[in-house]
Every structure is written in structure tokens, then in C-alpha cells.
PDB file of N, CA, C and O in Angstrom:
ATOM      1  N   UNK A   1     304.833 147.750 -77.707  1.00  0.00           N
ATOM      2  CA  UNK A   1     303.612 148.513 -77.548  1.00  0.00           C
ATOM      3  C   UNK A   1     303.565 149.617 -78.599  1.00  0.00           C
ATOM      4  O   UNK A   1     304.579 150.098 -79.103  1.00  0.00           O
ATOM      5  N   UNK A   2     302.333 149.982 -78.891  1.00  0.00           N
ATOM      6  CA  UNK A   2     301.901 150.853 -79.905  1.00  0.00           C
ATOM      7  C   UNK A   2     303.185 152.313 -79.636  1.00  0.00           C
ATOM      8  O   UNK A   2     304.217 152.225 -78.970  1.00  0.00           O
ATOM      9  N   UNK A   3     302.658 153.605 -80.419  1.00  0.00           N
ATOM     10  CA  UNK A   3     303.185 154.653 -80.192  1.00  0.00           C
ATOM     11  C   UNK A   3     301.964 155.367 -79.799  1.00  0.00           C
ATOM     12  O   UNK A   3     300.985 155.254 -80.538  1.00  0.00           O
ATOM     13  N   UNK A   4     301.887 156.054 -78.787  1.00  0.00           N
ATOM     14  CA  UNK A   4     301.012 156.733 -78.197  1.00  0.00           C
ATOM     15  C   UNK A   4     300.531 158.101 -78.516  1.00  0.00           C
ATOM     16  O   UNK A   4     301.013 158.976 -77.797  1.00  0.00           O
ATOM     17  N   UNK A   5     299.763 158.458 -79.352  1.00  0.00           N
ATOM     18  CA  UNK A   5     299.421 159.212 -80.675  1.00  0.00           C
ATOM     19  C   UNK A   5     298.352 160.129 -80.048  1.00  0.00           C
ATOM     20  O   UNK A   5     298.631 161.327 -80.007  1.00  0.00           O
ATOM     21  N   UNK A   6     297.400 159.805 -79.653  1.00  0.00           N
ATOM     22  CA  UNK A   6     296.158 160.820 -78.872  1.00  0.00           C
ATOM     23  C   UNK A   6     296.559 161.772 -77.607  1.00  0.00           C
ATOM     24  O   UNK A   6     297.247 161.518 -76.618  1.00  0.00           O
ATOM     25  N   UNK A   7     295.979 162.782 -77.942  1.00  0.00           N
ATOM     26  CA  UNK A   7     296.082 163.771 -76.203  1.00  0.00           C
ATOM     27  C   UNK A   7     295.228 163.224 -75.390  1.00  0.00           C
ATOM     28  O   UNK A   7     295.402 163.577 -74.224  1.00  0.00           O
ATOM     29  N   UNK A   8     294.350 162.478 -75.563  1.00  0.00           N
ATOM     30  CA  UNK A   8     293.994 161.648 -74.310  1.00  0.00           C
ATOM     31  C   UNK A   8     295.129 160.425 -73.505  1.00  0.00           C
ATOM     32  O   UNK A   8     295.443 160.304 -72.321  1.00  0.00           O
ATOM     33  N   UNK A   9     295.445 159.818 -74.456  1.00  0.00           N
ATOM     34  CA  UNK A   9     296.671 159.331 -74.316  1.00  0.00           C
ATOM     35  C   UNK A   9     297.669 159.725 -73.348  1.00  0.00           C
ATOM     36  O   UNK A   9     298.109 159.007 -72.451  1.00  0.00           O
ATOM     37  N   UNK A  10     298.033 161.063 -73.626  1.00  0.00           N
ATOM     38  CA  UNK A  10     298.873 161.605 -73.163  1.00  0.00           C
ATOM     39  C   UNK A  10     298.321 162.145 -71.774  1.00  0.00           C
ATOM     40  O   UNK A  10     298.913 161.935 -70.715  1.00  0.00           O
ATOM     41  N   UNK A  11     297.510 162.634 -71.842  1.00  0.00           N
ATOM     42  CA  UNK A  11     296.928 163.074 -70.537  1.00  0.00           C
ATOM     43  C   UNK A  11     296.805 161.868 -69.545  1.00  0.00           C
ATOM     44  O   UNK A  11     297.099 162.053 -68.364  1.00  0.00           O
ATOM     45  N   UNK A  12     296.358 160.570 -70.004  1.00  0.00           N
ATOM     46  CA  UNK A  12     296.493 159.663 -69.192  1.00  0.00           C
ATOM     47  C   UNK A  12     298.242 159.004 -68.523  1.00  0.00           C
ATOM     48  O   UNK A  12     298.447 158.747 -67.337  1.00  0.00           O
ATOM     49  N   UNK A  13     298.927 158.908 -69.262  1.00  0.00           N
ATOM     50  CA  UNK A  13     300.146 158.747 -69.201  1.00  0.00           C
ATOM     51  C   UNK A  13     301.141 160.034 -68.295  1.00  0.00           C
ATOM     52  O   UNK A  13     302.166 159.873 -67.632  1.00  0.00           O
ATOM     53  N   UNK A  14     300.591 160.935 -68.505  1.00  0.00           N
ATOM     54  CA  UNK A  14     300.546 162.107 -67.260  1.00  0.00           C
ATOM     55  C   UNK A  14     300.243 162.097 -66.079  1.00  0.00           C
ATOM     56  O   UNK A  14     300.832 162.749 -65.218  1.00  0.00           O
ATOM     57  N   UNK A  15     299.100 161.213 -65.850  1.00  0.00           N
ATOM     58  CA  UNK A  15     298.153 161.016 -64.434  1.00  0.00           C
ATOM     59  C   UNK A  15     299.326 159.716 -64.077  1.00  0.00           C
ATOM     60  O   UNK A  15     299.519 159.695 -62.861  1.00  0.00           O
ATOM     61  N   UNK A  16     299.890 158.977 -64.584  1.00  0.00           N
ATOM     62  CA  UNK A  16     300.794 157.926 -64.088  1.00  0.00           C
ATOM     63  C   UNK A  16     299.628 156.715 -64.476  1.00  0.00           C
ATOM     64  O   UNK A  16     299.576 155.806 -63.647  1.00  0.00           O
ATOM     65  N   UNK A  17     298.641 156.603 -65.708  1.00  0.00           N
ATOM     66  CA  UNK A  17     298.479 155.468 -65.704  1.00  0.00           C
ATOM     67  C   UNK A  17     299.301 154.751 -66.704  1.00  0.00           C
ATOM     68  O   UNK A  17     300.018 155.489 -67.380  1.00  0.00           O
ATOM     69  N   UNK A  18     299.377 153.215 -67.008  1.00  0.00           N
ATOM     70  CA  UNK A  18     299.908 152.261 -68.152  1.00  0.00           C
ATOM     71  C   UNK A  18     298.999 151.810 -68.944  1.00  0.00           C
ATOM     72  O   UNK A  18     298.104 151.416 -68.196  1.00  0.00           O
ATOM     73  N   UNK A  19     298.765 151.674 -69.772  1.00  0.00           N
ATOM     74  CA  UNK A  19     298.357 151.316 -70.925  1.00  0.00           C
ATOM     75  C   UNK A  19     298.495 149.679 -71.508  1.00  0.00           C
ATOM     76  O   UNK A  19     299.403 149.394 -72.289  1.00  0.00           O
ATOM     77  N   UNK A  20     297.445 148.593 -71.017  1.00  0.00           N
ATOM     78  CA  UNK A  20     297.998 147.302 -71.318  1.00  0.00           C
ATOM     79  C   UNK A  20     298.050 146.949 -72.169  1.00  0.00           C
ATOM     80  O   UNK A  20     299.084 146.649 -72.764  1.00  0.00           O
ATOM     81  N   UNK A  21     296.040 146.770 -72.863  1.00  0.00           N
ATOM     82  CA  UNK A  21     295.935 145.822 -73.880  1.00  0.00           C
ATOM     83  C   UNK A  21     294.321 146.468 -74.306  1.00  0.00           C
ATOM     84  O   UNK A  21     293.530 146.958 -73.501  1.00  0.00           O
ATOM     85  N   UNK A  22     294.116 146.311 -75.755  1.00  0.00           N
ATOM     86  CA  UNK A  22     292.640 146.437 -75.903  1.00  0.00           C
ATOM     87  C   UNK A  22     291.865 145.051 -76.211  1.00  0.00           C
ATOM     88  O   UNK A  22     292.339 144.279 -77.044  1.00  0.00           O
ATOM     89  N   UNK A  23     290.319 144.660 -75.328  1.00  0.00           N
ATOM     90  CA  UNK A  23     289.940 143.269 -75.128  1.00  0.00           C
ATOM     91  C   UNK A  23     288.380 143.519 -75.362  1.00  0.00           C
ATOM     92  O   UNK A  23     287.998 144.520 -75.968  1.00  0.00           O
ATOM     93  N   UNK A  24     287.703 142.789 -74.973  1.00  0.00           N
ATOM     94  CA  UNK A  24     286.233 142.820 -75.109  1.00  0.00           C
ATOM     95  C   UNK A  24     286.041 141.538 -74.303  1.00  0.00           C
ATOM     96  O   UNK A  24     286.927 140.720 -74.051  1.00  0.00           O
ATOM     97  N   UNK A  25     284.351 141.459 -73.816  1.00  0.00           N
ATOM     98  CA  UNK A  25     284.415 140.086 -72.994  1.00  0.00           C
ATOM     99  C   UNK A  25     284.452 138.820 -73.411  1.00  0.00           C
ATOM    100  O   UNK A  25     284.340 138.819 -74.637  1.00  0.00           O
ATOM    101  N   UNK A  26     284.537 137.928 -73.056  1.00  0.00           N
ATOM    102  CA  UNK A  26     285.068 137.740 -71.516  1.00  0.00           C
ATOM    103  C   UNK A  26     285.910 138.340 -70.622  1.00  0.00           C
ATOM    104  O   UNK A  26     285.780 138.790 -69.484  1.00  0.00           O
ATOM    105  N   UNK A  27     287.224 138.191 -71.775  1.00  0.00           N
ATOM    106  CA  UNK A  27     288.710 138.900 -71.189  1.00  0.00           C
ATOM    107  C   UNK A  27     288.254 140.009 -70.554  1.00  0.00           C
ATOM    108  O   UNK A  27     287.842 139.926 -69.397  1.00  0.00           O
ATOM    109  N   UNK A  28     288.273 141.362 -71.336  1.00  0.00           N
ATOM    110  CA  UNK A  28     287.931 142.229 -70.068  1.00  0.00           C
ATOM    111  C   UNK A  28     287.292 142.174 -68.610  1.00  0.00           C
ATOM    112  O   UNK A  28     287.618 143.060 -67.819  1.00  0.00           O
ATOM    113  N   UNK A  29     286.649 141.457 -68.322  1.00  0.00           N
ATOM    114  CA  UNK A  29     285.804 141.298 -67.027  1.00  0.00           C
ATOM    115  C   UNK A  29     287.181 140.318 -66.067  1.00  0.00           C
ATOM    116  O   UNK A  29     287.405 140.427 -64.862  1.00  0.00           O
ATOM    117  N   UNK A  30     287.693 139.689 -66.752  1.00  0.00           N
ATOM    118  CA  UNK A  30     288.706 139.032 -66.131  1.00  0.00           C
ATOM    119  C   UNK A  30     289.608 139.745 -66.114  1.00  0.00           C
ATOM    120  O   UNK A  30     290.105 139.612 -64.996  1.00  0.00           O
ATOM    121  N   UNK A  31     290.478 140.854 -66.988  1.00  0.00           N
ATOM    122  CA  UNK A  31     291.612 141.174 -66.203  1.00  0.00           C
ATOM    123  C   UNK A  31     291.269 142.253 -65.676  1.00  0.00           C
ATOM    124  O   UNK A  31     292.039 142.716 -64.833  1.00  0.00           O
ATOM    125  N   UNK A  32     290.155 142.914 -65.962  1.00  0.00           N
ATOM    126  CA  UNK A  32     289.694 143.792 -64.544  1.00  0.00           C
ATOM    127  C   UNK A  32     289.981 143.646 -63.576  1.00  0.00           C
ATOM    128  O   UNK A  32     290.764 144.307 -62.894  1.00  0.00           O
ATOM    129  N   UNK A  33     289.052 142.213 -63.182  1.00  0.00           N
ATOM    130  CA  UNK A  33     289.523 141.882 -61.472  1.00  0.00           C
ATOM    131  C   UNK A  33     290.782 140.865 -61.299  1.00  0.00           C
ATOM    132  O   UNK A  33     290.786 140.052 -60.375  1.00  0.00           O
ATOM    133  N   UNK A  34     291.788 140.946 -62.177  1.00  0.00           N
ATOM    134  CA  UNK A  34     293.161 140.563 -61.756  1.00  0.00           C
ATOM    135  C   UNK A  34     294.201 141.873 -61.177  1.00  0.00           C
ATOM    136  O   UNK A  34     294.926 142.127 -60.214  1.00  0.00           O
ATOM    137  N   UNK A  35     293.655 142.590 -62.674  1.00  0.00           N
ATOM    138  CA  UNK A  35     294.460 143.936 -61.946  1.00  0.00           C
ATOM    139  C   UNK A  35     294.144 144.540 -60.777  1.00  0.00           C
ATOM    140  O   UNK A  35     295.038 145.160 -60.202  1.00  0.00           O
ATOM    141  N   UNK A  36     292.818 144.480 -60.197  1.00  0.00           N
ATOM    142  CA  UNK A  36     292.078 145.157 -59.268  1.00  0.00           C
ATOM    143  C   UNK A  36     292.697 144.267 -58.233  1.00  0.00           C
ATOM    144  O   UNK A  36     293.433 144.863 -57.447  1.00  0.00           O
ATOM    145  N   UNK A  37     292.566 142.977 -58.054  1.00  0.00           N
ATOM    146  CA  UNK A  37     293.045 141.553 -57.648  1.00  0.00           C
ATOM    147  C   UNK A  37     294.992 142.386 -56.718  1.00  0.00           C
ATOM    148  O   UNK A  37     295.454 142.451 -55.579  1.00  0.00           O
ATOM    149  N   UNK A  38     295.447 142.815 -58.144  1.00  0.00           N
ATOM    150  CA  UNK A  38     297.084 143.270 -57.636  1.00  0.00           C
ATOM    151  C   UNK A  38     296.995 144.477 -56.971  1.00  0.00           C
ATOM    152  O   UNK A  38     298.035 145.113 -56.798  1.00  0.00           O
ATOM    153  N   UNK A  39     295.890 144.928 -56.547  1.00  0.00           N
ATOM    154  CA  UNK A  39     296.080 146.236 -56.042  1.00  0.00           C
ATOM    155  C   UNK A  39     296.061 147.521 -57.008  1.00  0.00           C
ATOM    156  O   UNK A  39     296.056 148.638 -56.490  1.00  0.00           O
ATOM    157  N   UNK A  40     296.050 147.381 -58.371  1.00  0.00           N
ATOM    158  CA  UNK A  40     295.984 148.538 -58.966  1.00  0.00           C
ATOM    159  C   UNK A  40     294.506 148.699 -59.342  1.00  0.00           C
ATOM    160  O   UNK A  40     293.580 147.888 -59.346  1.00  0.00           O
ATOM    161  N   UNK A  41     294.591 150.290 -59.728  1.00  0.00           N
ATOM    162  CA  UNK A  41     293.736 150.963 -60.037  1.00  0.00           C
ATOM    163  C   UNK A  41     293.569 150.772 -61.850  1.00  0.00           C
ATOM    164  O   UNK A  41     294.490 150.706 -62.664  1.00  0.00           O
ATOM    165  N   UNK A  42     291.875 150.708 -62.152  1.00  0.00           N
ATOM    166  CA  UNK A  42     291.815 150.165 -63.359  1.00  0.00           C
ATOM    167  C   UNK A  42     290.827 151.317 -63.988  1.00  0.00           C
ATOM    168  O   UNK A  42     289.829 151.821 -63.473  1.00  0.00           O
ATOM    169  N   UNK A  43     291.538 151.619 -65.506  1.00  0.00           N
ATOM    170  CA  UNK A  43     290.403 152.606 -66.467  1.00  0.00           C
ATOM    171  C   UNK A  43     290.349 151.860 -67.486  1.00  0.00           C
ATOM    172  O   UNK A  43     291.146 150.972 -67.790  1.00  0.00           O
ATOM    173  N   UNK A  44     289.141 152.294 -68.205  1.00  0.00           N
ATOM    174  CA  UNK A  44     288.572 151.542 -69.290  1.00  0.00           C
ATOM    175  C   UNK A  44     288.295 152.579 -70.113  1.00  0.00           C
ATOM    176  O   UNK A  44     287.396 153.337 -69.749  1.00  0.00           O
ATOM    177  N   UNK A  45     289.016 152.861 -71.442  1.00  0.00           N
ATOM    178  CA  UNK A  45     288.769 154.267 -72.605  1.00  0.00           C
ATOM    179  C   UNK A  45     288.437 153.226 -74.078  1.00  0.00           C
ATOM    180  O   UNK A  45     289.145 152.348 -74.571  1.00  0.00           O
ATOM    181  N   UNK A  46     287.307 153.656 -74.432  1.00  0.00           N
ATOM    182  CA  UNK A  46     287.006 153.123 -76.152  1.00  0.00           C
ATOM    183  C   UNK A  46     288.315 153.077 -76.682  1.00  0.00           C
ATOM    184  O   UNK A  46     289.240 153.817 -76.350  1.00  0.00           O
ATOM    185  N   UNK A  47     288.355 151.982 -77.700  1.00  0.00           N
ATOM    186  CA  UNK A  47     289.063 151.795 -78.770  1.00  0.00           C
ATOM    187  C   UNK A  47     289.536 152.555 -79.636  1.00  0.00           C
ATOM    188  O   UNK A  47     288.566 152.708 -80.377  1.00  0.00           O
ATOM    189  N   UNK A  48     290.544 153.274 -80.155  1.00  0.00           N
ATOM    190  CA  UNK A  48     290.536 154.280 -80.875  1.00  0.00           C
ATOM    191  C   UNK A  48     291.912 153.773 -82.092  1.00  0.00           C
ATOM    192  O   UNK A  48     293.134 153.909 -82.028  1.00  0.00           O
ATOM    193  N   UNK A  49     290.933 153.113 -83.221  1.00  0.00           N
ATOM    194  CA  UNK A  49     291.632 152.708 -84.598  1.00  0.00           C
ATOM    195  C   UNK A  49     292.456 153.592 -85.149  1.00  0.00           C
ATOM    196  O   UNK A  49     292.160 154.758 -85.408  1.00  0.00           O
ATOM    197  N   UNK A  50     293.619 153.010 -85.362  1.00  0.00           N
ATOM    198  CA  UNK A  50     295.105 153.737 -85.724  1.00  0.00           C
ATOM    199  C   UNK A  50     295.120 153.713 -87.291  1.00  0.00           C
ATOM    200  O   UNK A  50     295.121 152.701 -87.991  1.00  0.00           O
ATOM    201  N   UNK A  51     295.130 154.874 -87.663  1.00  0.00           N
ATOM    202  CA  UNK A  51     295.118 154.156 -89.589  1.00  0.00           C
ATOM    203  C   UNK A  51     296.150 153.490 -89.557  1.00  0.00           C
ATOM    204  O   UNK A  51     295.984 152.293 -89.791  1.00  0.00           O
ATOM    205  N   UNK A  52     297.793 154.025 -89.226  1.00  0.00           N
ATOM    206  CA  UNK A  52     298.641 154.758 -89.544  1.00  0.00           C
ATOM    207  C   UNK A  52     298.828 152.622 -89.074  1.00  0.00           C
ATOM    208  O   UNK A  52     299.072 151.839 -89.992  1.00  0.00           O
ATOM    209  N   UNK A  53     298.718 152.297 -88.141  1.00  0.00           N
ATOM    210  CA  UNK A  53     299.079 150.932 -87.396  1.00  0.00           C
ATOM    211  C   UNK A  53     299.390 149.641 -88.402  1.00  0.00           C
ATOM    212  O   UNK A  53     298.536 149.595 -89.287  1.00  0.00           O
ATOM    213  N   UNK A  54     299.974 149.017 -88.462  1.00  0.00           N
ATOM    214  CA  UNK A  54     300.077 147.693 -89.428  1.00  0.00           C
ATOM    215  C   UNK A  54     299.439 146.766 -89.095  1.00  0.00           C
ATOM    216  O   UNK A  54     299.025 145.942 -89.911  1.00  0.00           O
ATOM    217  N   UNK A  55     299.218 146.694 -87.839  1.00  0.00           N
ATOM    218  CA  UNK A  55     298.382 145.387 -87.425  1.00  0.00           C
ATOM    219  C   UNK A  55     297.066 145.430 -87.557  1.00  0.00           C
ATOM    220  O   UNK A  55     296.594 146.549 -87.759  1.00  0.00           O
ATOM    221  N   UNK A  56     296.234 144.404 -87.493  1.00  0.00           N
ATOM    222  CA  UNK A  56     295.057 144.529 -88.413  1.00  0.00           C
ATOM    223  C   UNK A  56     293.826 144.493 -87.121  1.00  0.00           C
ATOM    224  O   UNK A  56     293.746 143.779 -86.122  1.00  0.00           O
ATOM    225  N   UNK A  57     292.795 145.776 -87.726  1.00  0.00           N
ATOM    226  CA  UNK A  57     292.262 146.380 -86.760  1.00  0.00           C
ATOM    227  C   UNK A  57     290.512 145.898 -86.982  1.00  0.00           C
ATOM    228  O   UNK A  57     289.654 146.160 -86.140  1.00  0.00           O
ATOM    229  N   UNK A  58     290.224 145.131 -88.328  1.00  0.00           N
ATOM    230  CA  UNK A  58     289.503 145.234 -88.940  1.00  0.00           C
ATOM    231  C   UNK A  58     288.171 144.707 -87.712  1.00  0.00           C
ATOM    232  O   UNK A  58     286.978 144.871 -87.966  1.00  0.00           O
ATOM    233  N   UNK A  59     288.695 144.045 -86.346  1.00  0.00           N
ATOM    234  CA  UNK A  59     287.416 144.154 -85.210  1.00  0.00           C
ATOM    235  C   UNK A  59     286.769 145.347 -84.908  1.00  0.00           C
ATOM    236  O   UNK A  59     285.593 145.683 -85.050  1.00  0.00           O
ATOM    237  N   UNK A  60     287.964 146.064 -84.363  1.00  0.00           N
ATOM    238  CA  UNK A  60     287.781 147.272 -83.898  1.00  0.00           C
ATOM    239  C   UNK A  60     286.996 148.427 -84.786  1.00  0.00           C
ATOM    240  O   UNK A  60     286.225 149.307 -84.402  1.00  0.00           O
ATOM    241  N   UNK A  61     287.342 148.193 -85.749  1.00  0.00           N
ATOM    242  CA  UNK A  61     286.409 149.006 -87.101  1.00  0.00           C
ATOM    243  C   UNK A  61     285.007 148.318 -87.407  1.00  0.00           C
ATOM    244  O   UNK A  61     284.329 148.954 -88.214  1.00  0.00           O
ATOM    245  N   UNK A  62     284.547 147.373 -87.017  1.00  0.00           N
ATOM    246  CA  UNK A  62     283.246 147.112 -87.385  1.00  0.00           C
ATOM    247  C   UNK A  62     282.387 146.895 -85.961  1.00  0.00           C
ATOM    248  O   UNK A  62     281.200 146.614 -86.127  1.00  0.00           O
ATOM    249  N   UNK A  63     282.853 146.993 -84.610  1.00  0.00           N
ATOM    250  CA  UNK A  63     282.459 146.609 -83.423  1.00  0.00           C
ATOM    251  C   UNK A  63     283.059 147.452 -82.699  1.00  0.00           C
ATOM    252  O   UNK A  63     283.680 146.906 -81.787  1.00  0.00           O
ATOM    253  N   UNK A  64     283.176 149.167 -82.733  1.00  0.00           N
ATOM    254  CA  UNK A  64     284.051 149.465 -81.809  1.00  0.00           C
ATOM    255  C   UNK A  64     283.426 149.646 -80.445  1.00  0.00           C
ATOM    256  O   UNK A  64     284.101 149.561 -79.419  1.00  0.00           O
ATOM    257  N   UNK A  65     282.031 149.917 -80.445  1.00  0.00           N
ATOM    258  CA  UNK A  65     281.649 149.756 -78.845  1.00  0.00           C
ATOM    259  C   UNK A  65     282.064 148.484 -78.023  1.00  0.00           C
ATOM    260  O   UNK A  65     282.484 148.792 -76.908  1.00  0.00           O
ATOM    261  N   UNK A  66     282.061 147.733 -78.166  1.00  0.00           N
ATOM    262  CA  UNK A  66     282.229 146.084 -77.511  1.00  0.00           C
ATOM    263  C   UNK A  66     283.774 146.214 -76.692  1.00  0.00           C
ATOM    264  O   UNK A  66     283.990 145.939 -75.512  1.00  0.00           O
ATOM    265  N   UNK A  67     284.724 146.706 -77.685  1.00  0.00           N
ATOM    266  CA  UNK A  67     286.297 146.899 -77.445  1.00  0.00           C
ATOM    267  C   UNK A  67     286.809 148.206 -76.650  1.00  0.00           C
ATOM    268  O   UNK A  67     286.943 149.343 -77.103  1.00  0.00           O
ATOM    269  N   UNK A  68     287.068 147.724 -75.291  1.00  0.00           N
ATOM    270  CA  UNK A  68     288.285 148.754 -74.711  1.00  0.00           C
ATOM    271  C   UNK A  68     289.585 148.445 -74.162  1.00  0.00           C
ATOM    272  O   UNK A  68     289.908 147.364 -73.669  1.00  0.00           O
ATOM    273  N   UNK A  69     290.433 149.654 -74.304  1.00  0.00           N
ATOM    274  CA  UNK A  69     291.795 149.613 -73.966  1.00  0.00           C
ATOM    275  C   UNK A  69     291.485 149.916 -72.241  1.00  0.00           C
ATOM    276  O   UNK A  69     290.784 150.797 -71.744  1.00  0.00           O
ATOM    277  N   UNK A  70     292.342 148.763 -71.523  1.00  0.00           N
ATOM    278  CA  UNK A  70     293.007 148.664 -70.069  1.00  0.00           C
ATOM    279  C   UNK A  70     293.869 149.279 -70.173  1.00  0.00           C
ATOM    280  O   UNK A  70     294.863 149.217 -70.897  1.00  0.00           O
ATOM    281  N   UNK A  71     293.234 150.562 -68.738  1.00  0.00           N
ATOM    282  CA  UNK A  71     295.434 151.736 -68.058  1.00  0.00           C
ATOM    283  C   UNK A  71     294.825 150.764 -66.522  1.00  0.00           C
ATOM    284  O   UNK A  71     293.813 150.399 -65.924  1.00  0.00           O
ATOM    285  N   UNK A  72     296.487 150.728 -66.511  1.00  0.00           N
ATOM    286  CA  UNK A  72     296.235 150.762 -64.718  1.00  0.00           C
ATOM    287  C   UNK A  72     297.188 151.354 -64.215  1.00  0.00           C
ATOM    288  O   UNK A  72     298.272 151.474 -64.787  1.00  0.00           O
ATOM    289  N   UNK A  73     296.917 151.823 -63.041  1.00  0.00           N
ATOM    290  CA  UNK A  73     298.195 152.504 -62.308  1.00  0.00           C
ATOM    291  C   UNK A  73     298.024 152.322 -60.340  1.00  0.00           C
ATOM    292  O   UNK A  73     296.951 152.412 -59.743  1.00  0.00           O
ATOM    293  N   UNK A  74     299.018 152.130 -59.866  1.00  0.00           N
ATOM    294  CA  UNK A  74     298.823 151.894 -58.678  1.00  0.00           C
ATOM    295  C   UNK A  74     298.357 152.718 -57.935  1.00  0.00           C
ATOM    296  O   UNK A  74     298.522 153.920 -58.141  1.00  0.00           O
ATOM    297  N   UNK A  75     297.541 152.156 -56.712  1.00  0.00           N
ATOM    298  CA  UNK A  75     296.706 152.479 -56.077  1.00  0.00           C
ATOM    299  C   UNK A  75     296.912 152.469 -54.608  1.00  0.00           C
ATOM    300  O   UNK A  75     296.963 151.333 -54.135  1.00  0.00           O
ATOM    301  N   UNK A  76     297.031 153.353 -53.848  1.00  0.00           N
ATOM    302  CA  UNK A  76     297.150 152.693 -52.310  1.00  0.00           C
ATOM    303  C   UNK A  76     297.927 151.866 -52.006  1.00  0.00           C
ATOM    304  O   UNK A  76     299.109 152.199 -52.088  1.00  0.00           O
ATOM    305  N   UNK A  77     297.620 150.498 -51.548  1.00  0.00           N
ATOM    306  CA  UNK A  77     298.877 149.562 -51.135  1.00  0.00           C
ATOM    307  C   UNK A  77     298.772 148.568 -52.514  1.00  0.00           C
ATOM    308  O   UNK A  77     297.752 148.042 -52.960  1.00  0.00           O
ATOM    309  N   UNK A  78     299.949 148.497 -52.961  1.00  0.00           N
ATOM    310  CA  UNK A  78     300.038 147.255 -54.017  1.00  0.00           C
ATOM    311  C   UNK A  78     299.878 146.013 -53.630  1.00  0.00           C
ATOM    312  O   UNK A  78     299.911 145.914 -52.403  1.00  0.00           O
ATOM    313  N   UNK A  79     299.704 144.934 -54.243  1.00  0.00           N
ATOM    314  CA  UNK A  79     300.049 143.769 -53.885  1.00  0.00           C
ATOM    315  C   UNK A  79     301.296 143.040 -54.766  1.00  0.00           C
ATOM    316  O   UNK A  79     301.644 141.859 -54.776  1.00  0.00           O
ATOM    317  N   UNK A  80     301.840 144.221 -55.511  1.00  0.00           N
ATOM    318  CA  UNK A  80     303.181 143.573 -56.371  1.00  0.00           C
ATOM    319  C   UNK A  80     303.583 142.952 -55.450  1.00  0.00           C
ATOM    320  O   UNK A  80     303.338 141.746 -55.444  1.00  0.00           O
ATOM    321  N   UNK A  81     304.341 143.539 -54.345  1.00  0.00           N
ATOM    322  CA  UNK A  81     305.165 143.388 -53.397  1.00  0.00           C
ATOM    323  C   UNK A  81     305.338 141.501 -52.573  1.00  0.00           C
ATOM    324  O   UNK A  81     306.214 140.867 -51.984  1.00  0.00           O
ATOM    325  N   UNK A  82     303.752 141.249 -53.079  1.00  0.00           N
ATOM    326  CA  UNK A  82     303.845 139.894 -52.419  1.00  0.00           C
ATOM    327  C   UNK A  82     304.358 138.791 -52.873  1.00  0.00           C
ATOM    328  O   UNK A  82     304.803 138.699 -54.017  1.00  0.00           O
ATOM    329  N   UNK A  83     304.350 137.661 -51.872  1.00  0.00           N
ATOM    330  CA  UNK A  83     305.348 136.356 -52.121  1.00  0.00           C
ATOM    331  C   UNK A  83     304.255 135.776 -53.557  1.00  0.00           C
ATOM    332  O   UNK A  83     304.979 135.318 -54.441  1.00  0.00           O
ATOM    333  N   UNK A  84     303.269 135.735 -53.801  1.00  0.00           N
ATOM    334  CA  UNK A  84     302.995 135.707 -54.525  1.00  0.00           C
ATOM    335  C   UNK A  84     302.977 135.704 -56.020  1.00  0.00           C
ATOM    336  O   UNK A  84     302.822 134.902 -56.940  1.00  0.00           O
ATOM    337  N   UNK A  85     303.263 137.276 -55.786  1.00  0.00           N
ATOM    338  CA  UNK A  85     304.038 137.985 -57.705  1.00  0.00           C
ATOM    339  C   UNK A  85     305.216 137.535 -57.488  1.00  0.00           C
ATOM    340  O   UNK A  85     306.100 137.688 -58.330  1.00  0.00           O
TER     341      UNK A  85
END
């Protein structure tokens, strides 16, 4: 995973959320309700292009409304716990 560079960032990672993946739809609408699905709690923060990053960002720089980064953090009762996971 990236290095976590923004004070938003940090402020989130403070509140106890995780930080998954940045997607656009379809995907997003789907692991929304997977994570929601496990019992966690789900945020959705704009894309925010890393110069500094090696991997190539060049979506995110021409489409950044479309693209957000998934935190989740647990919520109430999990469903990790089940025979399931």
C-alpha cells in the first residue's frame, strides 16, 4: 500500500478507518455493498494524485471526479467473525 502523505489521510487513519483501494463504477457500487455486506462501515474521499508515486496515475489525472478511494472501519457487530469469512 501507498505511503500515506495527506492530513486528511491522517485524520482518517486516526478515526480507525483503513484505506483499501481507489475504483470508479461499476466496482465501486460493488464493493460498497460487500464491505457494508461484512458489517463495516464505508467512506468514500476523491482521488488525490501522488506526483511523487511510480505507478501510473494518468486516469486519475484526466477523470478525477469519476474515481474514489474506499476506508472502512468496523461498525457495530462485524460479520468477520462468521463461518462464512
Amino acid at each position: 500500500m501507498a505511503e500515506i502523505k495527506t492530513r486528511e489521510d491522517q485524520e482518517l487513519l486516526a478515526d480507525g478507518w483503513t484505506r483499501q483501494f481507489n475504483t470508479d463504477e461499476p466496482r465501486l457500487s460493488e464493493a460498497l455493498e460487500m464491505y457494508q455486506q461484512m458489517g463495516l462501515e464505508v467512506h468514500l474521499e476523491p482521488v488525490i494524485v501522488d506526483p511523487d508515486s511510480e505507478t501510473c496515475q494518468m486516469c486519475f489525472e484526466q477523470d478525477c471526479d469519476r474515481y474514489k478511494t474506499i476506508w472502512t472501519r468496523p461498525s457495530g457487530q462485524s460479520r468477520l467473525d462468521d463461518d462464512l469469512f
